[in-house]
N, CA, C and O atoms as a GROMACS GRO file, in nm:
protein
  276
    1UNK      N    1   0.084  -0.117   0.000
    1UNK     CA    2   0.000   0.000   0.000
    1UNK      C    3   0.089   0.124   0.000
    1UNK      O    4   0.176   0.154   0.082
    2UNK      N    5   0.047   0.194  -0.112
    2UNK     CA    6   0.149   0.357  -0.096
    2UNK      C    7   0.030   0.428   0.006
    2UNK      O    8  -0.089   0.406   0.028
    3UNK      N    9   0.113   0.506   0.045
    3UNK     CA   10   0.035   0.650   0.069
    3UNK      C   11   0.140   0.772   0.017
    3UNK      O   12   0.263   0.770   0.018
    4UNK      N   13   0.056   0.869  -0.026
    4UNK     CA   14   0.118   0.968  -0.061
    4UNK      C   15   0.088   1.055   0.033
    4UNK      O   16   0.002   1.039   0.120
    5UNK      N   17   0.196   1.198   0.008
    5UNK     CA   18   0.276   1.276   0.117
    5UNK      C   19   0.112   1.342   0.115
    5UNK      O   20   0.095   1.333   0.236
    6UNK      N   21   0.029   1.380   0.082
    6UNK     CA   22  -0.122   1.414   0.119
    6UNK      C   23  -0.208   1.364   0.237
    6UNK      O   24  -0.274   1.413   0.329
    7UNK      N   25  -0.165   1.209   0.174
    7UNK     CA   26  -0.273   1.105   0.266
    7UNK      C   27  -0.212   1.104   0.398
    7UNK      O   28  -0.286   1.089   0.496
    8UNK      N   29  -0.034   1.124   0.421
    8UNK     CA   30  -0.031   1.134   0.540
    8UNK      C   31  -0.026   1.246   0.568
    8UNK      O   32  -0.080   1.241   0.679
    9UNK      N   33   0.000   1.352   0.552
    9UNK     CA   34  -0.023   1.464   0.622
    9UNK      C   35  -0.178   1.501   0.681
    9UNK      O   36  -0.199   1.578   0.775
   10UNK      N   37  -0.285   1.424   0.601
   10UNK     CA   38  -0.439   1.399   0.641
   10UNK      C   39  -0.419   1.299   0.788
   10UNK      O   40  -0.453   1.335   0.901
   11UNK      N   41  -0.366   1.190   0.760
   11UNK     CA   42  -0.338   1.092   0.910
   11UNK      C   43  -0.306   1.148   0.975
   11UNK      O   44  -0.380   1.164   1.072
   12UNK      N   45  -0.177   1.217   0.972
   12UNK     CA   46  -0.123   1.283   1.074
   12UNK      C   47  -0.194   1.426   1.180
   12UNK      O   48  -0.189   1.453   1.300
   13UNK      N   49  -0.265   1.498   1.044
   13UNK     CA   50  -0.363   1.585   1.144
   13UNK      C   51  -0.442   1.500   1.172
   13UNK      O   52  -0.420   1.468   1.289
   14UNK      N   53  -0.549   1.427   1.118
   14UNK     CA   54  -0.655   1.370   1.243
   14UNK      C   55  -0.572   1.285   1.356
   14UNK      O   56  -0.626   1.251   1.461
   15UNK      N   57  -0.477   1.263   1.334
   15UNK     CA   58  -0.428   1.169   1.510
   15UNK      C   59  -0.394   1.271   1.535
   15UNK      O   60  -0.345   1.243   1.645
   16UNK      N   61  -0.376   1.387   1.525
   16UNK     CA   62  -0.331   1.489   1.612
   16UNK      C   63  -0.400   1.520   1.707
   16UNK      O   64  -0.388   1.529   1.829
   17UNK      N   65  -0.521   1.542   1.588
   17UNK     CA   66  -0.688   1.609   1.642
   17UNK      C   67  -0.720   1.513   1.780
   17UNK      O   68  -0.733   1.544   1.899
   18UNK      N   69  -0.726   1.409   1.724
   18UNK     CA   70  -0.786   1.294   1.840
   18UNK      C   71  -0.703   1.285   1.946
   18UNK      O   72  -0.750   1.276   2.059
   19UNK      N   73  -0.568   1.288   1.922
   19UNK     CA   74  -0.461   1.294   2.070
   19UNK      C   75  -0.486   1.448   2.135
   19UNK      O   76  -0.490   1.481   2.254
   20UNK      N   77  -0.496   1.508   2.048
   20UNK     CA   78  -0.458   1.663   2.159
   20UNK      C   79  -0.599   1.723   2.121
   20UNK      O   80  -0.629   1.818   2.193
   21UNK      N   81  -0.654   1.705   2.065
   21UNK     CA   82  -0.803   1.813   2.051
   21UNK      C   83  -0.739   1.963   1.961
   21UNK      O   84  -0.678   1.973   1.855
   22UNK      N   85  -0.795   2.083   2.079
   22UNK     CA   86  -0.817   2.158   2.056
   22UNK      C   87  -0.658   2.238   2.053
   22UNK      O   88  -0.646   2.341   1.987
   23UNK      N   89  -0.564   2.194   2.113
   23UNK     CA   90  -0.440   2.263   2.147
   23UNK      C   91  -0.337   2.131   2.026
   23UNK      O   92  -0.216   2.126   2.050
   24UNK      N   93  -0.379   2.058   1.935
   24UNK     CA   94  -0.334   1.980   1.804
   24UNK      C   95  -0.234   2.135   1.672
   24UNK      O   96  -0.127   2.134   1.612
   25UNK      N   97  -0.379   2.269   1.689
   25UNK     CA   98  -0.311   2.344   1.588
   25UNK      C   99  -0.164   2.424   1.636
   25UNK      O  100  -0.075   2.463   1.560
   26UNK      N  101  -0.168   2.437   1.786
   26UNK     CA  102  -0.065   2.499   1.819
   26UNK      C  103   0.107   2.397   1.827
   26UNK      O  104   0.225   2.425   1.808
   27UNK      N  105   0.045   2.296   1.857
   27UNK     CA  106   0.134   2.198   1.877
   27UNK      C  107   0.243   2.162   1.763
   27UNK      O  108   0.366   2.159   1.772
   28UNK      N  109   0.139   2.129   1.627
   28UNK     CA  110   0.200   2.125   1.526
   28UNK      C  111   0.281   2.268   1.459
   28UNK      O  112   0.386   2.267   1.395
   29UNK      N  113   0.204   2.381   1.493
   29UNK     CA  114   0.273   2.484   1.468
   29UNK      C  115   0.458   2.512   1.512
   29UNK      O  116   0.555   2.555   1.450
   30UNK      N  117   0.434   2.462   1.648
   30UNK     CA  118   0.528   2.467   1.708
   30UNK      C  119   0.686   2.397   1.654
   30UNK      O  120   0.800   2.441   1.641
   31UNK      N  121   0.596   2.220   1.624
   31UNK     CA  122   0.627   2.161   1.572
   31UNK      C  123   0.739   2.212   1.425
   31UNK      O  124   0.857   2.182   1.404
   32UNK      N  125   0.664   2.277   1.363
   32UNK     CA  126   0.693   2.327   1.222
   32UNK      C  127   0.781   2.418   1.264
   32UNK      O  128   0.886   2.398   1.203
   33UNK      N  129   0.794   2.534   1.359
   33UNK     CA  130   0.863   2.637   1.420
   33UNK      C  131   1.043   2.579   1.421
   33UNK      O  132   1.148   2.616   1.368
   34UNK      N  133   1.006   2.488   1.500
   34UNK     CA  134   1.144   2.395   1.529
   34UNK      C  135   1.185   2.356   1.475
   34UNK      O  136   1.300   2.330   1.512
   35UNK      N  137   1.154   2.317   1.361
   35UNK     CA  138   1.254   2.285   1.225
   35UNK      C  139   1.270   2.378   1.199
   35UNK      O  140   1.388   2.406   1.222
   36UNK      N  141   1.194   2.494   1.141
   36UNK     CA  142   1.240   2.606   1.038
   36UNK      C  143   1.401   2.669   1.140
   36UNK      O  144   1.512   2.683   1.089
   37UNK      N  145   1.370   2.694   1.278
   37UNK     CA  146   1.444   2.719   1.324
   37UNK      C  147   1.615   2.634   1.325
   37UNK      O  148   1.729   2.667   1.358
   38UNK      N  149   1.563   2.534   1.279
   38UNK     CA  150   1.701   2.483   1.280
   38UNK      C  151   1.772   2.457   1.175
   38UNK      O  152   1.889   2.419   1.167
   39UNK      N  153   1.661   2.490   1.062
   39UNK     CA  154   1.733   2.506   0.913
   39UNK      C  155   1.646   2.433   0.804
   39UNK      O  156   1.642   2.448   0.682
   40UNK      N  157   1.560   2.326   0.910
   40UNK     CA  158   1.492   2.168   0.812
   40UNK      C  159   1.367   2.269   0.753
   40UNK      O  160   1.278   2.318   0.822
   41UNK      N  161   1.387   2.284   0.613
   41UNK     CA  162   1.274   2.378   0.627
   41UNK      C  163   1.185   2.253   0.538
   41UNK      O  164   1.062   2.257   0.542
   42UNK      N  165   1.236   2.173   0.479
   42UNK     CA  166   1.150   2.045   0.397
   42UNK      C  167   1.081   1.992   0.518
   42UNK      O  168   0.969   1.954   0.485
   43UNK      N  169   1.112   1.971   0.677
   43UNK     CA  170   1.037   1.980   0.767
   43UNK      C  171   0.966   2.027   0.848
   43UNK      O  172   0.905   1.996   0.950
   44UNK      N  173   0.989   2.129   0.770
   44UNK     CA  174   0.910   2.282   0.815
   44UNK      C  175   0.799   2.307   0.753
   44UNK      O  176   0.703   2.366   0.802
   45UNK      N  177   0.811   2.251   0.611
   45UNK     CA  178   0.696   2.287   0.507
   45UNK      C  179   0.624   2.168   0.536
   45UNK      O  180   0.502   2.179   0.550
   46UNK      N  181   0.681   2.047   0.548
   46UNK     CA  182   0.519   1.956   0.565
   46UNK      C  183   0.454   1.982   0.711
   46UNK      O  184   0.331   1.985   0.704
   47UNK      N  185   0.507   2.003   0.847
   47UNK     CA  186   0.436   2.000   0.973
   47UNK      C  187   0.330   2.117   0.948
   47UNK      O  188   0.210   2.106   0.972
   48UNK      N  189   0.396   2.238   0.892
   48UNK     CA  190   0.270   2.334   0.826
   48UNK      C  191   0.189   2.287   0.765
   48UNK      O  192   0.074   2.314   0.799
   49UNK      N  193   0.206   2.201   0.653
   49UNK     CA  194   0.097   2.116   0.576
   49UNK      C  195   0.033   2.087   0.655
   49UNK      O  196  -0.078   2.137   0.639
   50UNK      N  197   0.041   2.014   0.761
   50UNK     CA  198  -0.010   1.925   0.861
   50UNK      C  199  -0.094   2.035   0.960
   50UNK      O  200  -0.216   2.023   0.974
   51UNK      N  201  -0.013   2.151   1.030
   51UNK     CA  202  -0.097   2.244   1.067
   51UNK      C  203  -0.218   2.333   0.968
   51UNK      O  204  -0.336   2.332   1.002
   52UNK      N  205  -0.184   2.388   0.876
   52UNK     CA  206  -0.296   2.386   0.781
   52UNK      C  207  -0.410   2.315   0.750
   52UNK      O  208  -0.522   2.365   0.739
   53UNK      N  209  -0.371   2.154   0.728
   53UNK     CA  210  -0.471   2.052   0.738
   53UNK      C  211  -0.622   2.050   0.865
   53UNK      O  212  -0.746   2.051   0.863
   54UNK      N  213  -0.482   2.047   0.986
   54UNK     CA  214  -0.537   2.070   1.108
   54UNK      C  215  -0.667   2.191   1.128
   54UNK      O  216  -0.766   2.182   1.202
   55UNK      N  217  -0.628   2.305   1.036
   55UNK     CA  218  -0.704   2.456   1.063
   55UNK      C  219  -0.831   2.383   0.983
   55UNK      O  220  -0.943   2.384   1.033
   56UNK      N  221  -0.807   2.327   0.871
   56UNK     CA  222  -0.896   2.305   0.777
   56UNK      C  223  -1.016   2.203   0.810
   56UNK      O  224  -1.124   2.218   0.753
   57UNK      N  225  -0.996   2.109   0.895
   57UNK     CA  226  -1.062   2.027   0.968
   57UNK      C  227  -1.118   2.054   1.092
   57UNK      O  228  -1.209   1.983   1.134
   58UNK      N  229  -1.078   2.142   1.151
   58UNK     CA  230  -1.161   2.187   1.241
   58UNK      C  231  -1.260   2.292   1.198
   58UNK      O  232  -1.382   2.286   1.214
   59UNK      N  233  -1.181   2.402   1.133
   59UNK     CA  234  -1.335   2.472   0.978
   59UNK      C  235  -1.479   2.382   0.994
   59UNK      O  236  -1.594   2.405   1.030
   60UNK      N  237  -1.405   2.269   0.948
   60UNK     CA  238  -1.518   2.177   0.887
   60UNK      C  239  -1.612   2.160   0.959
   60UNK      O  240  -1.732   2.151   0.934
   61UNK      N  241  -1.510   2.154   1.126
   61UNK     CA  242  -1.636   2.078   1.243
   61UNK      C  243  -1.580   1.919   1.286
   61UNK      O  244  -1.654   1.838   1.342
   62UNK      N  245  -1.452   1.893   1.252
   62UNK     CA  246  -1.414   1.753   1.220
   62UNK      C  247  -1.425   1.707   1.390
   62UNK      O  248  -1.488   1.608   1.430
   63UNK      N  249  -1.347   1.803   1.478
   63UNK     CA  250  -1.321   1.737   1.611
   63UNK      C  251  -1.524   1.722   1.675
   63UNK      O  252  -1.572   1.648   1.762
   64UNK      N  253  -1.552   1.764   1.638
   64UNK     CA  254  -1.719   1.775   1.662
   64UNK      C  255  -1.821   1.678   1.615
   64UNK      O  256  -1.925   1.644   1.672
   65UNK      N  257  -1.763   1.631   1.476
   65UNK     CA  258  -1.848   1.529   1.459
   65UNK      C  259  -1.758   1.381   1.502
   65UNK      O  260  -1.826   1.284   1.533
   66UNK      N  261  -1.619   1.369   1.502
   66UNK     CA  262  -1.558   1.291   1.625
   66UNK      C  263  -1.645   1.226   1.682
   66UNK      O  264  -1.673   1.111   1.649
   67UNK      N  265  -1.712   1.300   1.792
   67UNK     CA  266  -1.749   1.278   1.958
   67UNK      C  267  -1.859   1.225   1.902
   67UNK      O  268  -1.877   1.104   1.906
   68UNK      N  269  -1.945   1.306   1.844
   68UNK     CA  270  -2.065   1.257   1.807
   68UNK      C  271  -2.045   1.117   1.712
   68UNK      O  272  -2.134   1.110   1.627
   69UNK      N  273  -1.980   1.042   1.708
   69UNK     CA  274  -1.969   0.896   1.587
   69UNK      C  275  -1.947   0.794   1.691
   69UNK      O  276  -1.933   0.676   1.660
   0.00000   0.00000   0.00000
């Protein structure tokens, strides 16, 4: 089975969502912070992917319909 760099950056925000909730967008931000800061910016640009994802799914309502399933 492939997954492409999409499908996980989608995995990776919803286990975010589900491990940390509501404090998932800051985390990953942070996340992304700490690379750029140290130079990894190819790891900088996907954890943003991943925080972006994160913004985009909660938009939706994602951690909300969660609870309710």
């Amino acid at each position: 089975m492939v997954v492409t760099l999409d499908q996980a950056i989608e995995i990776h925000a919803k286990a975010a969502l589900f491990r940390a909730g509501k404090s998932a967008l800051k985390q990953t931000l942070d996340r992304a912070e700490l690379f750029r800061s140290r130079g990894d910016l190819k790891s900088y640009e996907t954890w943003k992917s991943v925080s972006d994802k994160i913004a985009e799914l909660e938009k939706l309502g994602y951690l909300h319909q969660r609870r309710r399933a």
